[in-house]
N, C-alpha and C positions, 0 to 999 in steps of 0.2 A: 621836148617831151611830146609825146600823145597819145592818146585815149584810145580807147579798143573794145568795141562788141564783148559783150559777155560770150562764154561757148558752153556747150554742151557737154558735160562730165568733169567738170572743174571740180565738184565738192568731192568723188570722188579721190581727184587727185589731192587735196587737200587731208582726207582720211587716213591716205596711203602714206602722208608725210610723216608721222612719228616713226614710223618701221622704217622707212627710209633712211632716217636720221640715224638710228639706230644700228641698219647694216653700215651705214659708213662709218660708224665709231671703231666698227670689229676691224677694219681696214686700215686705221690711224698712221699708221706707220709705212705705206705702199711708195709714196713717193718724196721725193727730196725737194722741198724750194732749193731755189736756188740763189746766188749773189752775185754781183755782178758789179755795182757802181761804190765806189766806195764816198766820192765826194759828194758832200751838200748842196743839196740845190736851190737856184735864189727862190724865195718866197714872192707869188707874185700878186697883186691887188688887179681887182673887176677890170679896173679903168685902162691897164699895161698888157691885158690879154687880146691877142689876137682873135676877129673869128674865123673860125673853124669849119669846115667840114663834115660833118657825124660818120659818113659812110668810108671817108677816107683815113679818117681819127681810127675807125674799127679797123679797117683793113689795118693801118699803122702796129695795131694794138694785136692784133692775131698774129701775126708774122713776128713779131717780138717774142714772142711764150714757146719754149721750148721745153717744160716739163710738167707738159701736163695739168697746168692750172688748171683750175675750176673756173667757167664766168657763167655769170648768171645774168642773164638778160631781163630788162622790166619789159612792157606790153610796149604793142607799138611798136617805131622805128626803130630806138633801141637793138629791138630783137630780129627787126626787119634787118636790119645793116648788120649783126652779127652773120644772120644764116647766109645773108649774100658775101659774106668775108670766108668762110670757106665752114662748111660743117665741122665740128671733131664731137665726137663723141662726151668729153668733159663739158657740152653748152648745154646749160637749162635756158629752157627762150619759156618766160611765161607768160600765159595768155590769159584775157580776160578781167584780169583784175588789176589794180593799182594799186601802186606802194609796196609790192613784195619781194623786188632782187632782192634788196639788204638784208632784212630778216629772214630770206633762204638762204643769201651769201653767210650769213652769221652762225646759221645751224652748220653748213659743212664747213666754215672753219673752225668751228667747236670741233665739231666730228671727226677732221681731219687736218689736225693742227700742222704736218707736216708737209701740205698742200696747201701754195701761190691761190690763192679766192679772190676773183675779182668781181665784183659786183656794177653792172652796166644801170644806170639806172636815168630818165628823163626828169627835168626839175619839174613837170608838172606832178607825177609821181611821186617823187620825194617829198614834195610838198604835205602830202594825204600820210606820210610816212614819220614826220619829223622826230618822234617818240622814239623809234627802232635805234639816232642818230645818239639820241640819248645813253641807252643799252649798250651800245656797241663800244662806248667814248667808256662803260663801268667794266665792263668785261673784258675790252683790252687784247681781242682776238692778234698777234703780231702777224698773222699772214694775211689780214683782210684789208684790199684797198678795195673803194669806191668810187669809180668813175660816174660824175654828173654831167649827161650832156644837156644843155642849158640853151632853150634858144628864149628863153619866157613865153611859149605861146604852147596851147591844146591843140599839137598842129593836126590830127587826123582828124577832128571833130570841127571844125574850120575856124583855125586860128585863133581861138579864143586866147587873151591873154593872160599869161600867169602872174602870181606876186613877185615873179622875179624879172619881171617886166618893168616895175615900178620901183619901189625900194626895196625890197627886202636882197639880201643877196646870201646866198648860198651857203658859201664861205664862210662869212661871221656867222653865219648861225651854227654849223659845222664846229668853229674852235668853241661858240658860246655851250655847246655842248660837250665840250669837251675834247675834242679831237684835232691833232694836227689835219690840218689844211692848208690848202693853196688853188688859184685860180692857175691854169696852162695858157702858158706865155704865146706860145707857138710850139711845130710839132719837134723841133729838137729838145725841148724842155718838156715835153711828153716822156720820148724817151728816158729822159735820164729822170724825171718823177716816178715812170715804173719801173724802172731798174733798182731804182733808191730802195722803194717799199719793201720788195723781197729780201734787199739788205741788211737794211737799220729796223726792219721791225715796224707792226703796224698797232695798231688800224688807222689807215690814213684817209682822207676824202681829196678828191681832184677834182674840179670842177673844169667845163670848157663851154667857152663859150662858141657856140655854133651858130651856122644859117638858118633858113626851114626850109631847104631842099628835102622834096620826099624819101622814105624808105626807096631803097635799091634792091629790096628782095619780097619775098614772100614765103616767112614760116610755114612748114607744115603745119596743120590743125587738129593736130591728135593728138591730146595730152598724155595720154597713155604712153605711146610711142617715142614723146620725148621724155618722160619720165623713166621709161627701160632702156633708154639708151646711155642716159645723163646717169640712171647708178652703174650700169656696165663701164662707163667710162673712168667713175670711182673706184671700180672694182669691186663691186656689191652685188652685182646682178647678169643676169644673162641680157643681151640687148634685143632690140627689137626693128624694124623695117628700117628704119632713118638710117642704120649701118649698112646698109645695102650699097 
């Protein structure tokens, strides 16, 4: 996970959110998840997980989505490693604030129950967030996974450590609220964890444990811009420069 400068027109983009939500409701039905794996995959603890990579986990993770998912990216690397894995128009990368993929991933899979929602999120982040984990474990969204890339540190703000550095882990906190979980073994068990989700129905959380190799990209900084492209790509809105 890591932290990130506040920016300039954020509360904006925050205002703009209810009508947002709302044009995506009127579109519910545009796209199809998809299915793909039928068998179970094994359930894996902290200590059996490989680490990971974050930028190549993303790349792994882009190239797999073939209908149009929605991902939503938290601040930071996160969203650094999505934009550098290739733009599409369905990425929200949000700036500035912590703790917000989930509960945006959680509105458009309300919104668009018929739309794969992936939510990218860093455990420092999560952390500021745990409540949303709660919500998500009552309402039961079945298109919504959660990807946690987890290294335990504030890595853009200089490596401060998180609680998942220590004991606390992820995971359990995930099922204690409710929710199927599992830590990622390595990246063949990646695959077949998102392949599952779209399957059997969610909301599921995936946790990975990663390095703290830096971001491989650099977000554009126009919330505006990724907000009109991110409902264009729902099919809400006309888009805006990032399509370019």
């Amino acid at each position: 996970m890591s932290g990130c400068p506040a920016f300039a027109g954020h509360d904006k983009l925050y205002r703009d959110m209810p009508a947002m939500m709302a044009g995506l409701a009127e579109r519910s039905d545009t796209v199809q998840g998809r299915a793909v794996n039928q068998s179970a995959p094994v359930t894996v603890e902290k200590a059996s997980a490989r680490v990971l990579n974050r930028a190549a986990l993303t790349r792994r993770l882009v190239e797999i989505l073939k209908h149009d998912e929605a991902v939503v990216a938290g601040i930071g690397n996160t969203n650094f490693d999505l934009w550098a894995a290739g733009h599409r128009k369905q990425n929200f990368y949000m700036l500035g604030s912590m703790g917000l993929a989930c509960p945006i991933a959680l509105g458009v899979a309300l919104a668009q129950p018929k739309r794969g929602v992936i939510a990218l999120e860093g455990d420092g982040s999560i952390l500021m967030a745990l409540g949303c984990l709660t919500t998500i474990a009552n309402v039961r969204p079945r298109n919504l996974t959660i990807v946690i890339m987890d290294n335990g540190l504030y890595q853009i703000t200089g490596k401060q450590t998180t609680a998942t550095h220590g004991v606390s882990d992820i995971v359990a906190i995930a099922r204690g609220a409710g929710l199927e979980a599992s830590w990622i073994a390595d990246e063949t068990h990646f695959d077949v964890l998102i392949d599952r989700s779209f399957e059997h129905g969610g909301p599921v959380l995936y946790a990975a444990r990663i390095d703290d190799e830096p971001g491989v990209g650099k977000t554009v900084r126009d919330p505006a811009l990724i907000r009109q492209s991110f409902m264009k790509g729902l099919g809400t809105s006309r888009g805006g420069d990032l399509d370019r």
